[in-house]
MMTF fields as JSON, N, C-alpha, C and O atoms, coordinates in Angstrom:
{
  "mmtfVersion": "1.0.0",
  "mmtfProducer": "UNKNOWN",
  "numBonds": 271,
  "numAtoms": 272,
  "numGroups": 68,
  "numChains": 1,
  "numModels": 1,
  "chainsPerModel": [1],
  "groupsPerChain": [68],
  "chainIdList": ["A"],
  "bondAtomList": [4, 2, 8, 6, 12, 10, 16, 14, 20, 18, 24, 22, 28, 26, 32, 30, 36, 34, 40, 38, 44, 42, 48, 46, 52, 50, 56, 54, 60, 58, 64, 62, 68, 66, 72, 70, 76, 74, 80, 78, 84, 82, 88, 86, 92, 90, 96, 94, 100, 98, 104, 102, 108, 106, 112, 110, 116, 114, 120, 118, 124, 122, 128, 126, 132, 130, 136, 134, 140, 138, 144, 142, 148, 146, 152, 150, 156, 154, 160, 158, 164, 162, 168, 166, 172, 170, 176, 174, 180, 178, 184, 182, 188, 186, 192, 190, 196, 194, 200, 198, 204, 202, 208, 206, 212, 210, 216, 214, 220, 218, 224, 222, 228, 226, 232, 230, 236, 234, 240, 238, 244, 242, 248, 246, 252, 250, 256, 254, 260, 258, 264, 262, 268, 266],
  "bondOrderList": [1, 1, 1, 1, 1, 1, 1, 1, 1, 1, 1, 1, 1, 1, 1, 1, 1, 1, 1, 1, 1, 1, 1, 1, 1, 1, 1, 1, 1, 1, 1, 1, 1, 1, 1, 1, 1, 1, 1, 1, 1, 1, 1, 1, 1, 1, 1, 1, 1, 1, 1, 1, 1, 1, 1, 1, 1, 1, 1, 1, 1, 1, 1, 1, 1, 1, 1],
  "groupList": [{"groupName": "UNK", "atomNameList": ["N", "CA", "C", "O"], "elementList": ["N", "C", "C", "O"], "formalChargeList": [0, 0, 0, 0], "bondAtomList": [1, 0, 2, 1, 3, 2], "bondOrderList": [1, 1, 2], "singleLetterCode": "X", "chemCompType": "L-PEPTIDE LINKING"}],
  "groupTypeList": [0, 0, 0, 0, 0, 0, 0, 0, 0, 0, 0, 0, 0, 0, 0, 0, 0, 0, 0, 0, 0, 0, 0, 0, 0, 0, 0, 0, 0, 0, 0, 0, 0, 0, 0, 0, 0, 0, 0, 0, 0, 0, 0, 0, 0, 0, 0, 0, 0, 0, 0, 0, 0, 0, 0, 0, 0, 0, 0, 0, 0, 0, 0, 0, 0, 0, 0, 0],
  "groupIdList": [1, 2, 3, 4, 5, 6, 7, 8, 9, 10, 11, 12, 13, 14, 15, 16, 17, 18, 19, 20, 21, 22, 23, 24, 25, 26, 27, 28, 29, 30, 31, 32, 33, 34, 35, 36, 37, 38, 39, 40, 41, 42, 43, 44, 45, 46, 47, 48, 49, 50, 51, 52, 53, 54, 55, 56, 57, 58, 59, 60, 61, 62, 63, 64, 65, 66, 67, 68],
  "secStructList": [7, 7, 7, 7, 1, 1, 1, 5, 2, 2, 2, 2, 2, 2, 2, 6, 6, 6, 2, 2, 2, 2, 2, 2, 2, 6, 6, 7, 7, 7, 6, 6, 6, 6, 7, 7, 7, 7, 1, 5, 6, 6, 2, 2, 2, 2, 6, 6, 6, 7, 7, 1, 2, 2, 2, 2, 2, 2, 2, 2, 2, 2, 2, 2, 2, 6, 6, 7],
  "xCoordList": [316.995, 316.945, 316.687, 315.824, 317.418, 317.728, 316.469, 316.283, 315.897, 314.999, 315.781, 316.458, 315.577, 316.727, 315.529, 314.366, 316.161, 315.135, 315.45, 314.83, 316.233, 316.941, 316.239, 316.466, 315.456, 314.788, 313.685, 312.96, 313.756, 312.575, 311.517, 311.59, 310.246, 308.972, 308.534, 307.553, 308.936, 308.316, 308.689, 308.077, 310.38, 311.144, 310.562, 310.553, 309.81, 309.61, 308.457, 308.477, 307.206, 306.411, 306.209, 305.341, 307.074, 306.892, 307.47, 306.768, 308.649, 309.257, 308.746, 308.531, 308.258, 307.178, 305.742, 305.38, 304.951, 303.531, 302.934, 301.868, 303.441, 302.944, 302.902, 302.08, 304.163, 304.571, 303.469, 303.599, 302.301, 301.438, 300.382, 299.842, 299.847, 299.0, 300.15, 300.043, 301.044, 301.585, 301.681, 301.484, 301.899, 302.287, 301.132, 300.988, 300.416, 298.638, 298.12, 297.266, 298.422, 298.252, 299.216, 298.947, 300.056, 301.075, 301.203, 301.923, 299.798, 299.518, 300.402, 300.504, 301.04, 302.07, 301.585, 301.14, 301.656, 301.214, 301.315, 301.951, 300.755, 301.017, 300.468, 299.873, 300.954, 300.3, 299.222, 298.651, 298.536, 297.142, 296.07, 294.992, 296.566, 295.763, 295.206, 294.175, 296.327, 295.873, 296.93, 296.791, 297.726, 298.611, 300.374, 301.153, 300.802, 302.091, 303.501, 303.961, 304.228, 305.091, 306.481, 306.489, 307.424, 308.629, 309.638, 309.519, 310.381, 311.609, 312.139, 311.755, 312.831, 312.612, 311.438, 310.324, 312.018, 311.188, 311.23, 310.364, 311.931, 312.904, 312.137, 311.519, 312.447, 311.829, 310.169, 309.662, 309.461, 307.795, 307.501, 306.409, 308.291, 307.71, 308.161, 307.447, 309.257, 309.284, 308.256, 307.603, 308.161, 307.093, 305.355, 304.329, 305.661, 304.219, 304.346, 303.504, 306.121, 306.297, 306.796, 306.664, 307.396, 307.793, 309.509, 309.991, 310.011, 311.112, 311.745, 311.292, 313.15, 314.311, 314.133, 314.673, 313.103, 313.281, 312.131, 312.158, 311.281, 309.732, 310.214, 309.381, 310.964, 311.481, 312.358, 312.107, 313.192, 314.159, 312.973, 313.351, 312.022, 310.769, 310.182, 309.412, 310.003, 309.095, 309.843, 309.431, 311.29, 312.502, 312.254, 311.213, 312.488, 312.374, 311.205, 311.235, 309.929, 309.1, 308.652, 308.365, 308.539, 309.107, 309.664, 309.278, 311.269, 311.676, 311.29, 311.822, 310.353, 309.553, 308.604, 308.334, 308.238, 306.817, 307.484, 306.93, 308.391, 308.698, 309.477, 309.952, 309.736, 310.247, 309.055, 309.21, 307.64, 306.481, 306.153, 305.253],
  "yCoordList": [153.276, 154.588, 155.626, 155.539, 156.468, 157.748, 158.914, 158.96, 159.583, 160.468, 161.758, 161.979, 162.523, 163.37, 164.572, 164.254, 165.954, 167.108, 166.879, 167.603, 166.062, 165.612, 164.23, 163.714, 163.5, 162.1, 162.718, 163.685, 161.736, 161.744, 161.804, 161.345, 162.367, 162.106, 160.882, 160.365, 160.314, 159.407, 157.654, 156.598, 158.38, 157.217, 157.139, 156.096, 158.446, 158.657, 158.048, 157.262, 157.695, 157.318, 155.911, 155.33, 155.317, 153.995, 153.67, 153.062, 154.019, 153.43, 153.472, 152.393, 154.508, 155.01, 155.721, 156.793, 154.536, 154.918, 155.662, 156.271, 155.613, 156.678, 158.178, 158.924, 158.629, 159.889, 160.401, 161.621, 159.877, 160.755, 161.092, 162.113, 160.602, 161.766, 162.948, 164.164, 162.361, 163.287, 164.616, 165.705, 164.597, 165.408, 166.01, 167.204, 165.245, 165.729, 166.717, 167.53, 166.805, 167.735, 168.723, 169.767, 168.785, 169.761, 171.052, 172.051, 170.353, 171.039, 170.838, 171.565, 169.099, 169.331, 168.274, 167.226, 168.53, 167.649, 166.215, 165.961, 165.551, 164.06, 163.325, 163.854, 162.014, 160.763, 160.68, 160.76, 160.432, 159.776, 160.833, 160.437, 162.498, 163.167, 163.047, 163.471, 162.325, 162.13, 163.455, 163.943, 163.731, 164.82, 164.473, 164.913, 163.888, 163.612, 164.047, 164.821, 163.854, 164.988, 164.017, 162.995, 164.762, 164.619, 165.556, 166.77, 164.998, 166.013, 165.689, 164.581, 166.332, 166.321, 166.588, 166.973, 166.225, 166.897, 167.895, 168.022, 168.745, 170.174, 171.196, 172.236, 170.406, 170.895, 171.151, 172.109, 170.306, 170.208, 171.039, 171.593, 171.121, 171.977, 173.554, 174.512, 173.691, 175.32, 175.835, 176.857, 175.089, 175.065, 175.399, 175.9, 174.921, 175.754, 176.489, 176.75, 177.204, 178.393, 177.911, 178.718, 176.455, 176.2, 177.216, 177.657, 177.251, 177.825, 176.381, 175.25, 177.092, 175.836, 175.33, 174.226, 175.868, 175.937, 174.349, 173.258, 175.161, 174.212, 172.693, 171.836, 172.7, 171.599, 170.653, 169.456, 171.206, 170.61, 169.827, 168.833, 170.335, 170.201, 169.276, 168.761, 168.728, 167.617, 166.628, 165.566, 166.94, 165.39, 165.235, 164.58, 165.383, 165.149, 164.456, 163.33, 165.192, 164.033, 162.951, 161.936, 163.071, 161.649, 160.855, 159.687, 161.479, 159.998, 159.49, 158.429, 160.118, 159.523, 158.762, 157.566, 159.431, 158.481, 157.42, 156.343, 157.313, 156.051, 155.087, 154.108, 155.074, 154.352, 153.39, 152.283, 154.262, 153.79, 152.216, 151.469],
  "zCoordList": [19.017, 18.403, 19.484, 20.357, 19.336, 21.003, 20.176, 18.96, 21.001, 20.636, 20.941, 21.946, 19.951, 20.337, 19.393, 19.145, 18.985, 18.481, 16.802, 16.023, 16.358, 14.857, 14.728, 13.633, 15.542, 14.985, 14.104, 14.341, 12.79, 11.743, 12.431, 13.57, 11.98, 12.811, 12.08, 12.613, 11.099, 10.306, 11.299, 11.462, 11.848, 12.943, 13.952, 14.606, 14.391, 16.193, 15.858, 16.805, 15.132, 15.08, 15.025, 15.677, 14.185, 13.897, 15.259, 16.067, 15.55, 17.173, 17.929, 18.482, 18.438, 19.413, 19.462, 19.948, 18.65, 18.221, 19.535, 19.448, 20.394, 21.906, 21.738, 22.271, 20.704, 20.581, 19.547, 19.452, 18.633, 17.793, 18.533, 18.107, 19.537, 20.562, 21.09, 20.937, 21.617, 22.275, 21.274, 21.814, 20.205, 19.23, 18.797, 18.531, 18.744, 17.898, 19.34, 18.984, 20.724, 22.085, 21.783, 22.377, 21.212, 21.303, 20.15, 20.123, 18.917, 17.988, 16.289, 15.301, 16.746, 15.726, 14.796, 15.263, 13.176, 12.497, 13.179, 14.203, 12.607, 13.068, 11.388, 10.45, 11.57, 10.721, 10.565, 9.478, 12.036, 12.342, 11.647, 11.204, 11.59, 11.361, 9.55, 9.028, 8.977, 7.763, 7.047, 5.925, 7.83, 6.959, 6.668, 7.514, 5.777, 5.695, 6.133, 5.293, 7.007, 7.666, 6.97, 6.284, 7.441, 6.916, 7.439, 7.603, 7.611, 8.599, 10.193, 10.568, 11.063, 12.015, 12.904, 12.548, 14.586, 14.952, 15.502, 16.367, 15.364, 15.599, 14.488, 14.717, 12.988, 12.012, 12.106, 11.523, 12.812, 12.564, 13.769, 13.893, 14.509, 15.81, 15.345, 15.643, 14.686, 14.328, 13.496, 13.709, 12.573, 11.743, 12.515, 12.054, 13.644, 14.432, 15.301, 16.161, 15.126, 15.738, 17.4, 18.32, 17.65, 19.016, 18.687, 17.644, 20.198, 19.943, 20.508, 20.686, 20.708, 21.598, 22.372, 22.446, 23.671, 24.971, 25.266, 25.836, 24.469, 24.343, 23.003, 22.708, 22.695, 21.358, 22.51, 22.646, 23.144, 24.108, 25.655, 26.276, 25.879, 26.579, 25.748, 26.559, 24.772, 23.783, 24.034, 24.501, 23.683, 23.682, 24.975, 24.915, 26.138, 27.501, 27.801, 28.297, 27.471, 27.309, 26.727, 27.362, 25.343, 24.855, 25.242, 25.27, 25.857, 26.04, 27.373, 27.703, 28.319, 29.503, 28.776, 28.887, 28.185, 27.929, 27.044, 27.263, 26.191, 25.479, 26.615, 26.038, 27.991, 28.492, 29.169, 29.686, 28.983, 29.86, 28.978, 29.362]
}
């Protein structure tokens, strides 16, 4: 599964249980926090007001850190 700014957060999570800190630092709902998300992750980051630049900056890291 390719991490891209259109992966489910519900997918990026289960695939890459690495990515809910990363996300919970970045200010973006997460699982762990006990709050249910749904959507992309394009979708959950606008939603806290990221733009393109910084969404395209999340996929990039992710997929470093999911190669670790």
């Amino acid at each position: 599964m390719e991490i891209t700014k259109n992966i489910l957060i519900e997918d990026l999570v289960e695939k890459y249980p690495v990515s809910i800190d990363y996300l919970s630092k970045q200010g973006i709902r997460c699982i762990r926090c006990g709050e249910p998300i749904w959507g992309s992750l394009e979708q959950a980051a606008k939603e806290k007001g990221f733009d393109d630049d910084e969404i395209k900056k999340f996929v990039e890291e992710l997929i470093v850190l999911s190669k670790k």
